[in-house]
C-alpha positions as CSV (number, residue, x, y, z in Angstrom):
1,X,0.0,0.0,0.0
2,X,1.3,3.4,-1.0
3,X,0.7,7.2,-1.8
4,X,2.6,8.9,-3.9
5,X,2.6,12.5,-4.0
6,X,4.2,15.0,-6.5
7,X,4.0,17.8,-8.8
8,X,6.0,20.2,-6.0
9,X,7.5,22.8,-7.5
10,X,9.3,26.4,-7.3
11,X,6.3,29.5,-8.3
12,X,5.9,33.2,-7.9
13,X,3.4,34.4,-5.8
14,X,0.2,34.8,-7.3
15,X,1.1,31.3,-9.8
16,X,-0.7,28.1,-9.8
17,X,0.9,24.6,-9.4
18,X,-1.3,20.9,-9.3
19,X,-0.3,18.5,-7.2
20,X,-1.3,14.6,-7.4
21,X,-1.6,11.6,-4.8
22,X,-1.1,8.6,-6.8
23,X,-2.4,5.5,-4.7
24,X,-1.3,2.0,-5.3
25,X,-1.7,-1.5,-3.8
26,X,-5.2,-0.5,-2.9
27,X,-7.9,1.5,-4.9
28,X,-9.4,4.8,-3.2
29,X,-13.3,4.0,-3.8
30,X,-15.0,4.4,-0.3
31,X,-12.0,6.8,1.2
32,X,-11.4,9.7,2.4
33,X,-7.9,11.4,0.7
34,X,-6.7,14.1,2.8
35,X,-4.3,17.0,2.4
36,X,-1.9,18.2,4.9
37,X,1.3,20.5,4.4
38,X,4.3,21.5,7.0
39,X,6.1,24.6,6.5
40,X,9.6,24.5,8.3
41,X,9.6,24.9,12.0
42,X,5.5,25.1,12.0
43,X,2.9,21.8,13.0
44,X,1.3,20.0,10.0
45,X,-1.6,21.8,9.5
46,X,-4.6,20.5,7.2
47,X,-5.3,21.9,3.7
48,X,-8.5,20.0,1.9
49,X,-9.9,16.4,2.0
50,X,-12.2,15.0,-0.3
51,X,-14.9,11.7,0.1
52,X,-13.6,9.9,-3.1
53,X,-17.0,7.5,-2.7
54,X,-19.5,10.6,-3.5
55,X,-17.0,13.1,-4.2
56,X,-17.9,16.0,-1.2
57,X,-14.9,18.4,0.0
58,X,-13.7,19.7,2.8
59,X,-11.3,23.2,2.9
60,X,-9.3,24.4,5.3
61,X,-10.5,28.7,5.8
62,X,-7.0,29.7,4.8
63,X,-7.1,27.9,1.4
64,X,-10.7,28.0,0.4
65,X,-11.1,29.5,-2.9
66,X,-7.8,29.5,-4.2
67,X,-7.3,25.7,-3.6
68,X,-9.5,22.7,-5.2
69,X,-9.2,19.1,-4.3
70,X,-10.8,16.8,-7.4
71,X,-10.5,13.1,-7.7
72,X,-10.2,10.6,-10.7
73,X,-10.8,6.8,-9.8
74,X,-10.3,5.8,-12.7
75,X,-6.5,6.6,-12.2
76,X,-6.8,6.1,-8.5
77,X,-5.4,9.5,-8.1
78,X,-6.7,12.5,-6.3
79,X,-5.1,16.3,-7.4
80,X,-4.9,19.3,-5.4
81,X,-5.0,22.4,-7.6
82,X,-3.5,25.3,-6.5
83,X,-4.1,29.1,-7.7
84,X,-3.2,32.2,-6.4
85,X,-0.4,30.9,-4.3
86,X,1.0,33.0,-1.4
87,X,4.4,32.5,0.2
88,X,3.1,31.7,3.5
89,X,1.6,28.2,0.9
90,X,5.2,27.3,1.1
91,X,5.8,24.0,3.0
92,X,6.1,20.4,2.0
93,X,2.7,18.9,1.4
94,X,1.5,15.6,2.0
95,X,-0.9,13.4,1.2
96,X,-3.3,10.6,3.4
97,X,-5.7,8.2,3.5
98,X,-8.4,6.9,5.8
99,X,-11.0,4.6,4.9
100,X,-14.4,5.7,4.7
101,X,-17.2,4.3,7.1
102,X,-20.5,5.5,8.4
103,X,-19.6,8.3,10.1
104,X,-16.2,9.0,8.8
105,X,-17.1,12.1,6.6
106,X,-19.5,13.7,9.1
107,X,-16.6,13.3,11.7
108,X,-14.3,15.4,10.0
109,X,-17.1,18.1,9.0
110,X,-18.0,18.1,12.7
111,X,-14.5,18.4,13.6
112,X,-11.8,18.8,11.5
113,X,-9.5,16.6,9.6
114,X,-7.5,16.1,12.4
115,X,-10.2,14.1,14.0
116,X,-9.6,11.0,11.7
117,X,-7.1,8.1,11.7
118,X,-4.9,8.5,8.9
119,X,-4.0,4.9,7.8
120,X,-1.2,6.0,5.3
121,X,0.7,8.6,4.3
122,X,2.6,10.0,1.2
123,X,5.8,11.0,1.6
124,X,5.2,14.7,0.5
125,X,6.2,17.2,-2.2
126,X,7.7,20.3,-1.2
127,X,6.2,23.4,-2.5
128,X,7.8,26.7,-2.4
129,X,6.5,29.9,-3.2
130,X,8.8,32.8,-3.6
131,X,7.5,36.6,-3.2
């Protein structure tokens, strides 16, 4: 079982990058893919999740807008597009998984991503954002 993130990069403020979770060993129907990111000497913080069973999303208030999670099962890959990127964006970001059960999504509406189990973890894709 595995994640694979990439598509990190070096932008200018205000310029877009997409990054992708790749999963393999396992397919992402009924799951919940979430998106964290560290920036150096900060705590992971989460960005966006999405339900890839019915396709709902979750953003975090400090990337709503510019950021938008989508998901394509067919290549059991979910992306994370990102416009209008700041340089406080910069950090490496990572991606998760937990699997989805009954009350898995309303768990992490009710309170946060950080209430869930995250099963397993991508090893991240730095993104840096210069001003």
């Amino acid at each position: 079982v595995q994640l694979q993130a990439s598509g990190g990069g070096l932008v200018r403020t205000g310029g877009s990058l997409r990054l992708s979770c790749v999963a393999s060993g396992f397919t992402l129907d009924y799951h919940v893919l979430g998106w964290f990111r560290q920036a150096p000497g900060k705590e992971r913080e989460a960005v966006s999740s999405i339900n890839t069973a019915d396709g709902r999303t979750y953003y975090s208030p400090f990337v709503k807008g510019r950021f938008t999670v989508s998901k394509d099962n067919s290549k059991n890959t979910v992306y994370l597009q990102m416009n209008n990127l700041k340089p406080e964006d910069t950090a490496v970001y990572y991606c998760a998984t937990d699997r989805l059960k009954s009350d898995t999504w309303s768990g992490l509406e009710t309170w946060g991503m950080e209430a869930l189990v995250w099963d397993y973890w991508g090893q991240g894709t730095l993104v840096t954002v210069s001003s």
